[in-house]
N, CA, C and O atoms as a GROMACS GRO file, in nm:
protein
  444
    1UNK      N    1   0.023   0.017   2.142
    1UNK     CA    2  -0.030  -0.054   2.026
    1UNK      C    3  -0.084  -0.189   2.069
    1UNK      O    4  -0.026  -0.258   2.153
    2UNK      N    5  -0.186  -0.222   2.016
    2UNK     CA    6  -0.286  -0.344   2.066
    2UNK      C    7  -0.156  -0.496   1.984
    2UNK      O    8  -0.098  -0.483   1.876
    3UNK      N    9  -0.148  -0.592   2.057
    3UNK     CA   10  -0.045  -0.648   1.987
    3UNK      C   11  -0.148  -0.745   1.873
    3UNK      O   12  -0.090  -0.798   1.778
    4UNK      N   13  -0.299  -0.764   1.889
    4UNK     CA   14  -0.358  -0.818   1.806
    4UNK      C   15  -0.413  -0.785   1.688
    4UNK      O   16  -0.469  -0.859   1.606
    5UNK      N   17  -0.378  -0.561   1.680
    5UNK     CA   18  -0.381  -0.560   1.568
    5UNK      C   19  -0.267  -0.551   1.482
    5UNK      O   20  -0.285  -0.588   1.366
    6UNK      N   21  -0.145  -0.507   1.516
    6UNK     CA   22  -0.006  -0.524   1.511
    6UNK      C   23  -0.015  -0.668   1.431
    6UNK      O   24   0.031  -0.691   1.319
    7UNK      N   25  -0.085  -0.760   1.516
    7UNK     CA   26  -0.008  -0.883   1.342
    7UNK      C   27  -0.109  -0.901   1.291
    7UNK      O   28  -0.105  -0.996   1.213
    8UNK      N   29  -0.273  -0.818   1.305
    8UNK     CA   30  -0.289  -0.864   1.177
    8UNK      C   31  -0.251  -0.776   1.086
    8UNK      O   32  -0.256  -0.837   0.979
    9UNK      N   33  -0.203  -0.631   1.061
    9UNK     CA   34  -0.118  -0.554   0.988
    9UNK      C   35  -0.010  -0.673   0.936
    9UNK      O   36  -0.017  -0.699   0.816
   10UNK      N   37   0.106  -0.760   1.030
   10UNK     CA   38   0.209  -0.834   0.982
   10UNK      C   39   0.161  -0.893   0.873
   10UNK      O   40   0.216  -0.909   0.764
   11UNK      N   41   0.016  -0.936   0.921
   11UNK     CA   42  -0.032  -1.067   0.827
   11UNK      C   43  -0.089  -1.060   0.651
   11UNK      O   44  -0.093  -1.129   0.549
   12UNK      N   45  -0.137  -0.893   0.715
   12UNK     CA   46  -0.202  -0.874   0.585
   12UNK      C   47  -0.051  -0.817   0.487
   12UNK      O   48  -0.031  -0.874   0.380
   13UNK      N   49   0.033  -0.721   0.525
   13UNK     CA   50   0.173  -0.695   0.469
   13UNK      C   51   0.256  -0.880   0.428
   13UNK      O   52   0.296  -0.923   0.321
   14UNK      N   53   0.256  -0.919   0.512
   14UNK     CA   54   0.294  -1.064   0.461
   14UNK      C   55   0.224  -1.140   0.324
   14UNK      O   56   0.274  -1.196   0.227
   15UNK      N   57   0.097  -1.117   0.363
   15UNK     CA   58   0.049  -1.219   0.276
   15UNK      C   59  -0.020  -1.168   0.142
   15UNK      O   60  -0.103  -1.238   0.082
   16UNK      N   61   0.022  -1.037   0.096
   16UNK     CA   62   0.025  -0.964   0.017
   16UNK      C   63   0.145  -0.888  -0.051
   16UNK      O   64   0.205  -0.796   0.005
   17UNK      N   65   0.172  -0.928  -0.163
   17UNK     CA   66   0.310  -0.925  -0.201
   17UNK      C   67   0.364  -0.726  -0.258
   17UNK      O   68   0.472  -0.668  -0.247
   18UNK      N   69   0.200  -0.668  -0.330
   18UNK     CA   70   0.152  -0.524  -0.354
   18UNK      C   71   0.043  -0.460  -0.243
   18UNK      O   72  -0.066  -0.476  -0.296
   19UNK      N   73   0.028  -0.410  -0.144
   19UNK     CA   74  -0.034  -0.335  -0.049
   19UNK      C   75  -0.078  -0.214  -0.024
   19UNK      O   76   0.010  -0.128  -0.021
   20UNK      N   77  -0.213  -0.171  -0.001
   20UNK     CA   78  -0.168  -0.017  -0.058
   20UNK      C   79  -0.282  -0.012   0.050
   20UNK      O   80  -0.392  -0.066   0.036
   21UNK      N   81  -0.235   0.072   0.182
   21UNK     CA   82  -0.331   0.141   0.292
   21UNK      C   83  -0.388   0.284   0.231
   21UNK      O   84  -0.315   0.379   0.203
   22UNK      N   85  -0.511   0.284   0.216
   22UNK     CA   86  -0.549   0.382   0.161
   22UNK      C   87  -0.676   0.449   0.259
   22UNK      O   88  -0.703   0.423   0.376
   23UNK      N   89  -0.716   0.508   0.201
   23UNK     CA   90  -0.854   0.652   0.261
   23UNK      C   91  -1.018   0.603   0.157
   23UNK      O   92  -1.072   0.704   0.112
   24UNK      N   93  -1.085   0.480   0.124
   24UNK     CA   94  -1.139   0.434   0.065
   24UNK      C   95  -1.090   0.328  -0.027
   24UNK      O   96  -0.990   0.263   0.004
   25UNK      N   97  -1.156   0.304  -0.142
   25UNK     CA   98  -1.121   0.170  -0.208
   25UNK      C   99  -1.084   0.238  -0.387
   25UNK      O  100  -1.109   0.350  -0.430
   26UNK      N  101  -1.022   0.128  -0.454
   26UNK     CA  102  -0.938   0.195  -0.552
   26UNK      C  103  -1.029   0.257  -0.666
   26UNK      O  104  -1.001   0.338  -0.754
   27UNK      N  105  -1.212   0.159  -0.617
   27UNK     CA  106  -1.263   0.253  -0.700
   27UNK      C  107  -1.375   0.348  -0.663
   27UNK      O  108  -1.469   0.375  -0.737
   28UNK      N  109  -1.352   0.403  -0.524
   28UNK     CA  110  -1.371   0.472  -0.499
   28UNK      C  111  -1.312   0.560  -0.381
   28UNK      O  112  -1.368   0.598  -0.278
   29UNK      N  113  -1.166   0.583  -0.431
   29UNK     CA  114  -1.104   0.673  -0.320
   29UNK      C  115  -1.159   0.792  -0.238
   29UNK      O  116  -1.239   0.873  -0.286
   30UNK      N  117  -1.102   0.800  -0.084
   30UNK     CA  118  -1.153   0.897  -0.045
   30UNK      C  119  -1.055   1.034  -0.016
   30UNK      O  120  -1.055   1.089   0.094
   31UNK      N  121  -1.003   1.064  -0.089
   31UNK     CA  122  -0.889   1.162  -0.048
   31UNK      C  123  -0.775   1.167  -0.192
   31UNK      O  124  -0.744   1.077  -0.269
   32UNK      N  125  -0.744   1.276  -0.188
   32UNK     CA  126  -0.716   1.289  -0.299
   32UNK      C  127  -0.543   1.178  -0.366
   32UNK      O  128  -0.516   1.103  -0.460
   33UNK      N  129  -0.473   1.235  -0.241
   33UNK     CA  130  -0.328   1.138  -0.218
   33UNK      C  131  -0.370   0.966  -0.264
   33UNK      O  132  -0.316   0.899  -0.352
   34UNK      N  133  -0.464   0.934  -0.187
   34UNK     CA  134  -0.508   0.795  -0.210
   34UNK      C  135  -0.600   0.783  -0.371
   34UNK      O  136  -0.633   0.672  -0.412
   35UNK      N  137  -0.620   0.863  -0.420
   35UNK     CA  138  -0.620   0.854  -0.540
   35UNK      C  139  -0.531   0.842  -0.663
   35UNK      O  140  -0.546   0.759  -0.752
   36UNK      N  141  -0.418   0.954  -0.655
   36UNK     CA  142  -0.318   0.918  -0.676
   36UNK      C  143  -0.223   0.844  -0.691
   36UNK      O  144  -0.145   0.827  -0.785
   37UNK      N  145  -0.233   0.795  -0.581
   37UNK     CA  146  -0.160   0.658  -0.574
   37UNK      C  147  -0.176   0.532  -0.623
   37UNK      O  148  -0.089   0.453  -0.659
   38UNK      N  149  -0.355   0.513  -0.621
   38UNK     CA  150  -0.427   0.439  -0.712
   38UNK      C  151  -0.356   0.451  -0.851
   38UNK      O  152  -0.272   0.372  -0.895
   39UNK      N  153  -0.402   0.561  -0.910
   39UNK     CA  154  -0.370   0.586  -1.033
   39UNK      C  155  -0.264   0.528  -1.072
   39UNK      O  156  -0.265   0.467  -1.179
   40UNK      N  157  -0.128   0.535  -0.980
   40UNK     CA  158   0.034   0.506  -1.047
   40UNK      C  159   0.021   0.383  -1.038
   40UNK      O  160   0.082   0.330  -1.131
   41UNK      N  161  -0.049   0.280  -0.946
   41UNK     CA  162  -0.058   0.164  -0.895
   41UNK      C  163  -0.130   0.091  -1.046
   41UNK      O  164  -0.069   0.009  -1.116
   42UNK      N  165  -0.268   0.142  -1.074
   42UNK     CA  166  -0.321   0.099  -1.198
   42UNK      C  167  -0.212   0.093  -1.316
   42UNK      O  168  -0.174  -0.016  -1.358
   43UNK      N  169  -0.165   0.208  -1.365
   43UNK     CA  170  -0.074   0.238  -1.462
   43UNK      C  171   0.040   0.110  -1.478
   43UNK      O  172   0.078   0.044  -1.574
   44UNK      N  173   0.067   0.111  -1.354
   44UNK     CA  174   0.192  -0.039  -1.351
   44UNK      C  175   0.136  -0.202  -1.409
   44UNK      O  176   0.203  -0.305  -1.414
   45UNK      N  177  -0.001  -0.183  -1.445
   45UNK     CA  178  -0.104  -0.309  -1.514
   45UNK      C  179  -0.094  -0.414  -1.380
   45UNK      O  180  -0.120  -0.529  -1.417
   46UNK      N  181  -0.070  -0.409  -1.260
   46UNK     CA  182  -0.074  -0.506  -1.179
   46UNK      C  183  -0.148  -0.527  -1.074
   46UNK      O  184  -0.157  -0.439  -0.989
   47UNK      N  185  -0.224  -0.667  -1.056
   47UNK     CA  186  -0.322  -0.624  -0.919
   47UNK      C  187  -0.244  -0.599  -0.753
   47UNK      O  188  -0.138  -0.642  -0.708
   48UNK      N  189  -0.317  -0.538  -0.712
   48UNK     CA  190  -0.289  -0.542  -0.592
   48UNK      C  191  -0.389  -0.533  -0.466
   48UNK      O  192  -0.499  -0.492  -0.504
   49UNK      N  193  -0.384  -0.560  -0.320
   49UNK     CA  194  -0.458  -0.576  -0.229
   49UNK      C  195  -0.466  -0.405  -0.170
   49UNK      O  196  -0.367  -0.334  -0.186
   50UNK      N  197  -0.541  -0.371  -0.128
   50UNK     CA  198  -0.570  -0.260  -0.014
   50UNK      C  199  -0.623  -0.280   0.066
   50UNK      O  200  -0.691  -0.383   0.058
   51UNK      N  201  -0.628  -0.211   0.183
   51UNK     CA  202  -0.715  -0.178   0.291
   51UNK      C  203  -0.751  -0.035   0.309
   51UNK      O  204  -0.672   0.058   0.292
   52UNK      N  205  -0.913  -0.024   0.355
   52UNK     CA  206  -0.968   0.105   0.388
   52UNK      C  207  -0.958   0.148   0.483
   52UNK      O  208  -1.046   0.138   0.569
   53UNK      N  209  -0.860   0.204   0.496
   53UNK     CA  210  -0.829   0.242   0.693
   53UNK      C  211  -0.944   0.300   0.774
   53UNK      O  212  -0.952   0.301   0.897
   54UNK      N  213  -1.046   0.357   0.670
   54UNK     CA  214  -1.143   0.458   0.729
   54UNK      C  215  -1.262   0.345   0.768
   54UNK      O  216  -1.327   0.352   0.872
   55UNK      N  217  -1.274   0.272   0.697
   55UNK     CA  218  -1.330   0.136   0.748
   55UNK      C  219  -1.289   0.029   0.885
   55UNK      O  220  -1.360  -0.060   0.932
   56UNK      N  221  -1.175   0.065   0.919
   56UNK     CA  222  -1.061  -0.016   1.005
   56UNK      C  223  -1.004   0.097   1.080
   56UNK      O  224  -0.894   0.145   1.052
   57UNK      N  225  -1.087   0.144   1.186
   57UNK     CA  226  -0.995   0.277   1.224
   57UNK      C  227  -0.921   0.201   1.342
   57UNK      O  228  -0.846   0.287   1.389
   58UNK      N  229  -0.909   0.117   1.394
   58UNK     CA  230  -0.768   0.027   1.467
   58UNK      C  231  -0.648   0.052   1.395
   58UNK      O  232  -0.547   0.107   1.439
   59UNK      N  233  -0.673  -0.008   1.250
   59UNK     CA  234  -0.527  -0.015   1.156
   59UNK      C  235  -0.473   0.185   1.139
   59UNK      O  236  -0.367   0.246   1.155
   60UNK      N  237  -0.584   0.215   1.109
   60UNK     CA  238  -0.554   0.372   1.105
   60UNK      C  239  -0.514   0.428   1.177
   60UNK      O  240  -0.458   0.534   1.148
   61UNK      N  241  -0.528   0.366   1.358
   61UNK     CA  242  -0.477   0.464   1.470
   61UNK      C  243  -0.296   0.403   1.505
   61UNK      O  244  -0.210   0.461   1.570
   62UNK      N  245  -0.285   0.261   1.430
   62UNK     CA  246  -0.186   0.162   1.492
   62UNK      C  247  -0.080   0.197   1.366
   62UNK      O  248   0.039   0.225   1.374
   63UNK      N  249  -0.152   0.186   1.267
   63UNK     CA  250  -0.021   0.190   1.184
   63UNK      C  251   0.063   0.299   1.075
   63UNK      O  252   0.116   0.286   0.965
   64UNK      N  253   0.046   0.397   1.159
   64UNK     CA  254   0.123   0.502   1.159
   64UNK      C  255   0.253   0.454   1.296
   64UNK      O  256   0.369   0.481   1.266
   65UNK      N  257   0.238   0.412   1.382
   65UNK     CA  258   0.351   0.369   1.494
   65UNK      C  259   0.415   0.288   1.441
   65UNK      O  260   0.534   0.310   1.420
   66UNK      N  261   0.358   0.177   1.405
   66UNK     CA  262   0.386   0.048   1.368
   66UNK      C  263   0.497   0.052   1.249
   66UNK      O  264   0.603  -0.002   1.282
   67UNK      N  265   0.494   0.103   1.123
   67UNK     CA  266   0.543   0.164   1.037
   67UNK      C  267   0.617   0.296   1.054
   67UNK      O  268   0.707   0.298   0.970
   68UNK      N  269   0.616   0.413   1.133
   68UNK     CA  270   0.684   0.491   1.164
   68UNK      C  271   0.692   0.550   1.053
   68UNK      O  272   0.808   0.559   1.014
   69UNK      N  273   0.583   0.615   0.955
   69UNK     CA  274   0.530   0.662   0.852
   69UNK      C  275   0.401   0.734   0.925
   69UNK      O  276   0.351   0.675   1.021
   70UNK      N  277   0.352   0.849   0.886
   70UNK     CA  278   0.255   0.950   0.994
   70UNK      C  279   0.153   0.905   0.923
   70UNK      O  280   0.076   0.817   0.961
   71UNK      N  281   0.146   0.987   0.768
   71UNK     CA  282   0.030   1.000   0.679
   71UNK      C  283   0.014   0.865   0.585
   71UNK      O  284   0.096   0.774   0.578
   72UNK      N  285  -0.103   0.873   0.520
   72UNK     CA  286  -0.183   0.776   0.404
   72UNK      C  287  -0.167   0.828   0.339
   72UNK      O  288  -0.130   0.945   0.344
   73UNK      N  289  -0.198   0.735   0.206
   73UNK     CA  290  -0.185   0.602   0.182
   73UNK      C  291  -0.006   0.589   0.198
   73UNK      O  292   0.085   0.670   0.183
   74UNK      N  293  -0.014   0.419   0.243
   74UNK     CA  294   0.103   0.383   0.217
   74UNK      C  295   0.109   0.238   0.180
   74UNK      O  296   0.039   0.144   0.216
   75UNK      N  297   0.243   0.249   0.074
   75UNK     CA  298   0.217   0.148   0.013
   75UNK      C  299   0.348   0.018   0.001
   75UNK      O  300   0.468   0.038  -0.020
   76UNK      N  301   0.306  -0.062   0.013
   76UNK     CA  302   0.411  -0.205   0.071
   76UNK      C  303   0.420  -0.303  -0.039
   76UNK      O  304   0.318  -0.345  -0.092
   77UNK      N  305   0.549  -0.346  -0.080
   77UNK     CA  306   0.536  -0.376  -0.147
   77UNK      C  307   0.687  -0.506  -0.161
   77UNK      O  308   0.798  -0.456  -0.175
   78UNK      N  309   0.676  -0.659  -0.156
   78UNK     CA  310   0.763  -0.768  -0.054
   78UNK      C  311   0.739  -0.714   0.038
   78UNK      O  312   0.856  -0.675   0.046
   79UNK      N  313   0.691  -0.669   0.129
   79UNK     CA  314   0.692  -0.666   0.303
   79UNK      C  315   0.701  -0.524   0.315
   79UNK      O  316   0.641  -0.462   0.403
   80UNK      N  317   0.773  -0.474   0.232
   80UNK     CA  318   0.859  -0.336   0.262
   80UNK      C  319   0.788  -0.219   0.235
   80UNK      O  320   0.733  -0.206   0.125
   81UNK      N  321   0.780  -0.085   0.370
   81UNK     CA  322   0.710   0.028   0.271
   81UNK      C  323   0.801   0.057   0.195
   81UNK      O  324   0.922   0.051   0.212
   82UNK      N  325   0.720   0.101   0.075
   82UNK     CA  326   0.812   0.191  -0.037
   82UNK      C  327   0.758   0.395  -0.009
   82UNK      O  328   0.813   0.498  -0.048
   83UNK      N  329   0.634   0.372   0.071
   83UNK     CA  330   0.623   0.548   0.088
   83UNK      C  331   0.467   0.539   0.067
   83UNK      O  332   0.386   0.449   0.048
   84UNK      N  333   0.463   0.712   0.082
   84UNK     CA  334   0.331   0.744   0.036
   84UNK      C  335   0.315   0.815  -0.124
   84UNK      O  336   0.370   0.802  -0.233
   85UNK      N  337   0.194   0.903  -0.059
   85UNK     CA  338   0.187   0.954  -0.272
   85UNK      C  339   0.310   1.006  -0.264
   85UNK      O  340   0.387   0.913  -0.285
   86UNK      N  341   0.389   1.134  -0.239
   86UNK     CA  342   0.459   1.130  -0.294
   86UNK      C  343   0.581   1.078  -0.342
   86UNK      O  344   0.638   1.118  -0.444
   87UNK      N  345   0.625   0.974  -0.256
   87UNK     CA  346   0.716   0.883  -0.316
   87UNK      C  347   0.687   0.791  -0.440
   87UNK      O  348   0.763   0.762  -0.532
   88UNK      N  349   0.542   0.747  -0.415
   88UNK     CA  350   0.530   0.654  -0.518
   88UNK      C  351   0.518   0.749  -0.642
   88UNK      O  352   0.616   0.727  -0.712
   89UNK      N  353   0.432   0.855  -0.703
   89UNK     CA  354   0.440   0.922  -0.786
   89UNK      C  355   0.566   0.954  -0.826
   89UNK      O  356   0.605   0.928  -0.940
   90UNK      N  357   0.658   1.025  -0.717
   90UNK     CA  358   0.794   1.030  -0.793
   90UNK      C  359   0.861   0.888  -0.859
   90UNK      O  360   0.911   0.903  -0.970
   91UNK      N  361   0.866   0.773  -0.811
   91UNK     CA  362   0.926   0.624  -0.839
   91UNK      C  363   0.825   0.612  -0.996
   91UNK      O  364   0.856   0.609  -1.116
   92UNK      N  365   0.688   0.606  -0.919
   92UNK     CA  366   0.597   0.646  -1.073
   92UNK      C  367   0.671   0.706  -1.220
   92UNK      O  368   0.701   0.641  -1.320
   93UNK      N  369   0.685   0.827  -1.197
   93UNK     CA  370   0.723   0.939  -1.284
   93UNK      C  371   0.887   0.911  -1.354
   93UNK      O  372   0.903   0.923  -1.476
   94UNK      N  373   1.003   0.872  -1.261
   94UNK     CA  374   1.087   0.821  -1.308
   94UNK      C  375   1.104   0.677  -1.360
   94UNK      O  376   1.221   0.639  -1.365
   95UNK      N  377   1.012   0.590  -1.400
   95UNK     CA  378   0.986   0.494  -1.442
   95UNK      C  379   1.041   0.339  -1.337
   95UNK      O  380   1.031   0.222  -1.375
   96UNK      N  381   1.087   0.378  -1.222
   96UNK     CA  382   1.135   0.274  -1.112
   96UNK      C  383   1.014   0.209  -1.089
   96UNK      O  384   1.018   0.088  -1.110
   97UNK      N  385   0.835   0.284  -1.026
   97UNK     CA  386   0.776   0.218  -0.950
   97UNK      C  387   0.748   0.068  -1.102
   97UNK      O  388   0.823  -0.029  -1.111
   98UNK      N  389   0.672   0.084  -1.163
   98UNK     CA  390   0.648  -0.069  -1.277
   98UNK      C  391   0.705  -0.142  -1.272
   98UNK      O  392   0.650  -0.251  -1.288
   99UNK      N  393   0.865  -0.142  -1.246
   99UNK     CA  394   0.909  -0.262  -1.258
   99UNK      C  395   0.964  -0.304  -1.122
   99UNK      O  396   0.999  -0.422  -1.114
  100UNK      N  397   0.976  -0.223  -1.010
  100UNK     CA  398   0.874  -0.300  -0.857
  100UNK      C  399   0.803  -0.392  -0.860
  100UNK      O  400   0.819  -0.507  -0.818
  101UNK      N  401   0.682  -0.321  -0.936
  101UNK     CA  402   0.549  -0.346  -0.883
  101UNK      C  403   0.532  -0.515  -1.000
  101UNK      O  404   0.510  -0.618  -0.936
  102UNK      N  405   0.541  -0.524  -1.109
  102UNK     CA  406   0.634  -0.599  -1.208
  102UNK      C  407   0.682  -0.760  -1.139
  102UNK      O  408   0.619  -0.864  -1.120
  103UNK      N  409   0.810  -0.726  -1.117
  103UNK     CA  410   0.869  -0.805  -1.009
  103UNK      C  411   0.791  -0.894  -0.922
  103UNK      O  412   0.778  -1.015  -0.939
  104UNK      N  413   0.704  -0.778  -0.762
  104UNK     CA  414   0.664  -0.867  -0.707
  104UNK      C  415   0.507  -0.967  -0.772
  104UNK      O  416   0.462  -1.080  -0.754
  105UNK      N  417   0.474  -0.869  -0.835
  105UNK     CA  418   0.376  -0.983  -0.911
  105UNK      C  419   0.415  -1.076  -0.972
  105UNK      O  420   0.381  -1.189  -0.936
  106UNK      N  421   0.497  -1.059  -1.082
  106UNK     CA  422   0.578  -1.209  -1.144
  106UNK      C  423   0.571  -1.302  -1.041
  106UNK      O  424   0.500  -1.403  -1.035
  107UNK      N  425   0.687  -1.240  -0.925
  107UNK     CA  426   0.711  -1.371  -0.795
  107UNK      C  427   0.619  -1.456  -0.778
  107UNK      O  428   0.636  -1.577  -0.791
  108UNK      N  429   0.479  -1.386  -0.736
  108UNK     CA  430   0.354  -1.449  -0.697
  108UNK      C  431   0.297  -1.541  -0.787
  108UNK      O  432   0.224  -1.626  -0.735
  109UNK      N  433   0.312  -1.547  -0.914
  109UNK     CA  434   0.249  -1.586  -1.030
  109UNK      C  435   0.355  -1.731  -1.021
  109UNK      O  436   0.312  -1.845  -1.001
  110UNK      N  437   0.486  -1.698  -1.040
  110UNK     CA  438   0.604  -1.822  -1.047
  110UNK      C  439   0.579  -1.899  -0.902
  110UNK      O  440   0.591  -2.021  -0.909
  111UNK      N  441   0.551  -1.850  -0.790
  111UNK     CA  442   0.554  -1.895  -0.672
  111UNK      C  443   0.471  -2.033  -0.670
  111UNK      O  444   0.458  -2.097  -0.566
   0.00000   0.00000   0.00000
């Protein structure tokens, strides 16, 4: 792993409190998972940052290692992954992911 793209991954997970590595952009996904995920992400009413890995194929080849997560989208959220589609859809579906996603936005807003 290149160690200069390694932090800027740190940097962008740092300095983004909602994160979502995706397969295109939220309004125009490229893959269906990364759509999805969009979707639960919208639903929660909160903004958040992405990156287009397919745009950034460094971050795409690095941070699957880096994270120790294989597939896209994945989504970070305080620092931390919380998963891909199907985790977030399930957190989605049982009403957990909103008030995550909730939370770290408040922080940012009070911060």
């Amino acid at each position: 792993m290149s160690e200069e793209i390694v932090a800027t991954i740190k940097g962008q997970i740092e300095s983004n409190p909602i994160l979502l590595y995706m397969k295109g952009s939220p309004q125009a996904p490229q893959c269906g998972f990364s759509a999805q995920t969009v979707q639960c992400l919208i639903a929660c009413g909160q903004r958040f940052a992405y990156v287009d890995i397919l745009s950034h194929p460094e971050i795409r080849a690095t941070l699957p290692t880096y994270a120790n997560w294989p597939t896209f989208p994945q989504l970070y959220v305080d620092g931390e992954l919380i998963g891909g589609c199907d985790i977030v859809t399930e957190m989605f579906e049982a009403g957990e992911l909103e008030p995550l996603i909730k939370e770290a936005a408040d922080a940012v807003e009070e911060g």
